[in-house]
C-alpha positions as CSV (number, residue, x, y, z in Angstrom):
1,X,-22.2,-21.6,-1.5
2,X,-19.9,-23.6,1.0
3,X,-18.3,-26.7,-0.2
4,X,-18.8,-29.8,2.5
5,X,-15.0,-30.1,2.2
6,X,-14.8,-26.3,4.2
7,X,-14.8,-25.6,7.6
8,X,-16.0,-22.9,8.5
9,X,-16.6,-22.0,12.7
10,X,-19.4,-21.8,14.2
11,X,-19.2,-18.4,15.3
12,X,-17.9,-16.9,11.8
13,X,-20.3,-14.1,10.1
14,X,-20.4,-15.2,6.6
15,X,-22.9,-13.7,4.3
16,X,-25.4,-15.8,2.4
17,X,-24.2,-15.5,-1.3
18,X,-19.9,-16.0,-0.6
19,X,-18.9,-18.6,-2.0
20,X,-16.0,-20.7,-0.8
21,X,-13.9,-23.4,-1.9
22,X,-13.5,-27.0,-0.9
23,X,-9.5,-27.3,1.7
24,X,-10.5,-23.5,3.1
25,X,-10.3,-22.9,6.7
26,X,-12.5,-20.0,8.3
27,X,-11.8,-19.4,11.9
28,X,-14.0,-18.1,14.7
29,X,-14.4,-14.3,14.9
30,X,-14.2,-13.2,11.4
31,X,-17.0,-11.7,8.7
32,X,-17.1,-12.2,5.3
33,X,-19.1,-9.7,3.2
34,X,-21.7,-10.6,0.7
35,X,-20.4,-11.5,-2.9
36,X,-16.9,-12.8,-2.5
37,X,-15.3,-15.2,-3.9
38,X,-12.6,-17.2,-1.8
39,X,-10.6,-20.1,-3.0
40,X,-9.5,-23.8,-2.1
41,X,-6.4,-24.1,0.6
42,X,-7.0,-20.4,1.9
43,X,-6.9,-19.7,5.8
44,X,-9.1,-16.8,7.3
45,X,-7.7,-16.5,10.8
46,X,-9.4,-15.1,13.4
47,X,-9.8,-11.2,13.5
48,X,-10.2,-10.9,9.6
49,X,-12.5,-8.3,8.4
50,X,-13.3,-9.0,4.7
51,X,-15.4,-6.6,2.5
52,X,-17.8,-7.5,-0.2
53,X,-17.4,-8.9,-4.0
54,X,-13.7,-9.8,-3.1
55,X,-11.5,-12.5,-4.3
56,X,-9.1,-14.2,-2.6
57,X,-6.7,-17.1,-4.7
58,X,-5.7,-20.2,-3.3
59,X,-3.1,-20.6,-0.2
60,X,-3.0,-17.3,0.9
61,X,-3.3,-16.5,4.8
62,X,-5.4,-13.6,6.2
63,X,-5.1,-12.4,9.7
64,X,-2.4,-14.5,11.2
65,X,-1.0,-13.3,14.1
66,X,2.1,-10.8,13.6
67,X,5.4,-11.9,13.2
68,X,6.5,-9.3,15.9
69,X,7.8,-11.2,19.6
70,X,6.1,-8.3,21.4
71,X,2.5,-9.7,20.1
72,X,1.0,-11.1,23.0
73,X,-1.8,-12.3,21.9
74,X,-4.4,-8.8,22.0
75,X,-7.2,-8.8,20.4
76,X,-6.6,-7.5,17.0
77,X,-7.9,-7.4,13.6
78,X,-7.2,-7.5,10.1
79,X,-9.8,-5.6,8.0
80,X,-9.9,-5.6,4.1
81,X,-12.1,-3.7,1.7
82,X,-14.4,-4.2,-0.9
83,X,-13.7,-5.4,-4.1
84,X,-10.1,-6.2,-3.6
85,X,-8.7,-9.2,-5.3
86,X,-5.6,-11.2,-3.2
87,X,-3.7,-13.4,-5.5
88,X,-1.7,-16.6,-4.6
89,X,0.5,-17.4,-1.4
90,X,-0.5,-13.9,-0.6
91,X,0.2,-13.4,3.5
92,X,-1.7,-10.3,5.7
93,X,-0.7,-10.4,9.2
94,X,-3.2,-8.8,11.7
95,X,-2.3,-5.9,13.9
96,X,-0.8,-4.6,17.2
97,X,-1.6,-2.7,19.9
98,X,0.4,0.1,18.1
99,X,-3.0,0.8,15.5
100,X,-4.6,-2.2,16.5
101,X,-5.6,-3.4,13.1
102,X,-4.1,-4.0,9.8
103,X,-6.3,-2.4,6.9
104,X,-6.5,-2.8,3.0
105,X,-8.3,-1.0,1.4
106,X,-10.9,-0.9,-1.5
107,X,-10.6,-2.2,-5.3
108,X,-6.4,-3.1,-4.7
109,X,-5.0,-5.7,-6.5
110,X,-2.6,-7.5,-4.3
111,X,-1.0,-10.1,-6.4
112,X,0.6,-13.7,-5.6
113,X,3.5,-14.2,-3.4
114,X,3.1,-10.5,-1.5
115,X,2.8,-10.1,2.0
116,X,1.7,-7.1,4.3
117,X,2.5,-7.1,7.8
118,X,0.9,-6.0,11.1
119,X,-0.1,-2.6,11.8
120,X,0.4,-1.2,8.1
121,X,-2.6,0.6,6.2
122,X,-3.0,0.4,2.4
123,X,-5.2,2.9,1.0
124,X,-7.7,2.4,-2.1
125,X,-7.4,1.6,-5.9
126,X,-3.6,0.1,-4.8
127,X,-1.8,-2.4,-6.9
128,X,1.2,-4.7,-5.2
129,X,2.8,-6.1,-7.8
130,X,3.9,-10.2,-7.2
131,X,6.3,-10.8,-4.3
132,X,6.2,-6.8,-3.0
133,X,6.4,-7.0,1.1
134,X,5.6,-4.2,3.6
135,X,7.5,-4.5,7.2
136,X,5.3,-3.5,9.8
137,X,3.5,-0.1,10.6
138,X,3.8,1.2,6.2
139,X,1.3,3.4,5.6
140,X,0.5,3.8,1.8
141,X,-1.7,6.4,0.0
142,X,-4.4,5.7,-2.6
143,X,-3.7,4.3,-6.2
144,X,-0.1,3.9,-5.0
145,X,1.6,1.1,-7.6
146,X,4.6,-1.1,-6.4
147,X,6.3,-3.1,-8.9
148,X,7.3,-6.7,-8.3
149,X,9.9,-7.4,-5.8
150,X,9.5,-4.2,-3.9
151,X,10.3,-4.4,-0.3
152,X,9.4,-1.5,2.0
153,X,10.8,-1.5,5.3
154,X,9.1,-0.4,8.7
155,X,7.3,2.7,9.4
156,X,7.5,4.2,6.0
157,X,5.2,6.2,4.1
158,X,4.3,6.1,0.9
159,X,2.1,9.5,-1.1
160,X,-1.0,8.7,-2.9
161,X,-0.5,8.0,-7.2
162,X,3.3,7.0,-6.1
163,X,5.2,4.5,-8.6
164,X,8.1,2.6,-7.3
165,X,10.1,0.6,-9.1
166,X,10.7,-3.0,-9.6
167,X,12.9,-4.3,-6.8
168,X,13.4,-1.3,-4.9
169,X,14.2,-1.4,-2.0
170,X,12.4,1.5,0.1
171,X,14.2,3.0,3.4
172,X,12.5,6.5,2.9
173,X,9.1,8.1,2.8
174,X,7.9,8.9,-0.6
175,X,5.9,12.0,-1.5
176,X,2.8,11.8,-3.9
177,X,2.2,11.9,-7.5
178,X,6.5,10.8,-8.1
179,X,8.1,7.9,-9.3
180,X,10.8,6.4,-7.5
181,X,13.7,4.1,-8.9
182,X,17.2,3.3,-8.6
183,X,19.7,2.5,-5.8
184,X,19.2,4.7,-3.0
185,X,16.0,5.0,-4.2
186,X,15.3,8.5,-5.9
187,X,13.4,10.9,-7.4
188,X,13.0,10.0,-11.2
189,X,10.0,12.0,-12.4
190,X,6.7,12.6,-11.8
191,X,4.1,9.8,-12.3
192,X,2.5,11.7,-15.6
193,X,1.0,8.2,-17.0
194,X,-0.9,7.0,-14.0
195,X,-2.1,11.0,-13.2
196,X,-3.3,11.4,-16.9
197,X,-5.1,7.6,-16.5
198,X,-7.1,9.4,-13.9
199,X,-7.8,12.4,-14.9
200,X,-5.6,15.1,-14.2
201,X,-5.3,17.7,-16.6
202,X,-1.8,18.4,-18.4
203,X,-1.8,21.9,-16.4
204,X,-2.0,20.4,-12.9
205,X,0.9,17.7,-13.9
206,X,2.7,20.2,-14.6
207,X,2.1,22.3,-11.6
208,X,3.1,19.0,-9.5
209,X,6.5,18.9,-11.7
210,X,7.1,22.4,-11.0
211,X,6.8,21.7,-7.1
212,X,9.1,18.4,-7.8
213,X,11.4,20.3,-9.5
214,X,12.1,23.1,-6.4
215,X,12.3,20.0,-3.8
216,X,14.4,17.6,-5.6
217,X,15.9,18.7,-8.8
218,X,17.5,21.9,-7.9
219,X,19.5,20.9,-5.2
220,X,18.0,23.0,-2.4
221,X,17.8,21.8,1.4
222,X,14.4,20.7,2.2
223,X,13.4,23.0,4.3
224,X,14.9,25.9,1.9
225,X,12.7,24.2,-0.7
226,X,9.4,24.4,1.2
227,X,10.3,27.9,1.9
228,X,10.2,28.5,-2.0
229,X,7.4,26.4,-3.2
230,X,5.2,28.2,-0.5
231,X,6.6,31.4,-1.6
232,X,6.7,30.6,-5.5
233,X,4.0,28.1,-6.4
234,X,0.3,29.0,-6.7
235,X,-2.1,27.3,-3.7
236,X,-3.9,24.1,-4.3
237,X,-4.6,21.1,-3.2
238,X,-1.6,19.6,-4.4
239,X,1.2,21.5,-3.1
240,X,-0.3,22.0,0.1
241,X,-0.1,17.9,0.3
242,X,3.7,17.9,-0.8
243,X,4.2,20.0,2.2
244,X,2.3,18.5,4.4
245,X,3.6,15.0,3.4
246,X,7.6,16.6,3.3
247,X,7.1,18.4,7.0
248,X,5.3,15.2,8.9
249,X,8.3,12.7,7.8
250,X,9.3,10.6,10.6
251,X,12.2,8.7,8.5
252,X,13.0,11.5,6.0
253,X,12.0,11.6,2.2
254,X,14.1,9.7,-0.7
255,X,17.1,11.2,-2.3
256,X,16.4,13.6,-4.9
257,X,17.8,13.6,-8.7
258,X,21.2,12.6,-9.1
259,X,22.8,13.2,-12.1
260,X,25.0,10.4,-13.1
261,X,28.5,11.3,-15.8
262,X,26.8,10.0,-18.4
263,X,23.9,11.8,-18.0
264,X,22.5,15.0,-19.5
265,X,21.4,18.4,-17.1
266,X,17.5,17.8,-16.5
């Protein structure tokens, strides 16, 4: 259902059963899948790409046109899975002719106040906790979890089942399955709660610590500690995704364990 208060373009693909709230603006060129809820005082800008059985909260912005002075105007598109839930004030910026689109993807939880910009790409089963922001061109793995007030800045990575902190501030890729905290943002542990929550055994946790251990914990060079985890550590999927994730860096990985005086040898 559409209420009469709503434009909603001519042009606009909106399937039958979304239902939309009175104050919403829908521009021309954008789809809307079948099932989704959006709210009152939300813009859809042209470009947007929006899955079904989402929701989207009140006076958040999808697909504007990116906050970058080289934009020119191409035609671009922001494109957002199914069953993902944006919370208020939330902002998505569409992308560039660097990727070309912007893309969230399937049951995330992007929660009030956040904003993504152009060009980044969000995997599945993320949460963004209230007020996180992503610079342009991030790219974040699946069931990654940033805490509130997280900002990220341009061209980073981020490894699937990743935690990071409450208002960290990211300058660094981070590898999977860790949790990041502290200022320079470090290597505190592997994400053991969220891993256990889906379904990794207590085996392969520790397998991942053992890897975490060699690359960050025992104060190797990076490339001396991929020479030992290929040498030392058993094959699986796992480790060959550190590695993988470690050797394609662009920016460099986060800082490793550091011990402060008050603190006890790990």
């Amino acid at each position: 259902m559409i209420h009469p208060l709503t434009y909603v373009h001519p042009d606009a693909k909106i399937a039958p059963n979304v239902r939309i709230d009175p104050f919403t603006t829908v521009h021309k060129n954008v789809e809307i899948g079948e099932g989704t809820w959006i709210g009152s005082n939300v813009t859809i800008m042209e470009g947007a790409r929006i899955g079904k059985n989402c929701q989207i909260f009140p006076s958040s912005v999808i697909s504007a046109i990116p906050q970058d002075l080289k934009f020119k105007g191409e035609d671009t598109i922001t494109i957002i899975g199914d069953n993902t839930t944006i919370r208020e004030c939330v902002t998505i910026n569409r992308g560039t002719t660097d990727r070309n689109a912007t893309r969230i993807g399937n049951n995330c939880l992007i929660m009030a106040y956040s904003h993504i910009a152009h060009d980044c790409e969000v995997g599945n089963y993320c949460i963004f906790s209230n007020n996180t922001t992503l610079a342009g061109h991030i790219i974040v793995g699946d069931y990654v979890v940033l805490a509130g007030l997280t900002a990220v800045q341009q061209f980073v990575r981020i490894g699937s089942h990743a935690f990071v902190t409450g208002g960290s501030l990211v300058r660094k890729d981070i590898p999977p399955y860790v949790k990041a905290a502290r200022e320079p943002l470090s290597y505190v542990g592997v994400n053991s709660v969220g891993l256990k929550r889906r379904g990794y055994s207590i085996e392969k946790i520790n397998h991942i610590l053992d890897i975490y251990r060699i690359l960050f914990v025992r104060g190797y060079n990076v490339s001396k500690a991929l020479s030992i985890i290929e040498t030392e550590i058993p094959v699986s999927d796992e480790r060959d995704e550190i590695i993988s994730f470690v050797r394609d860096t662009g920016r460099g990985i986060m800082k490793g364990y550091i011990r402060r005086h008050t603190e006890d040898l790990p």
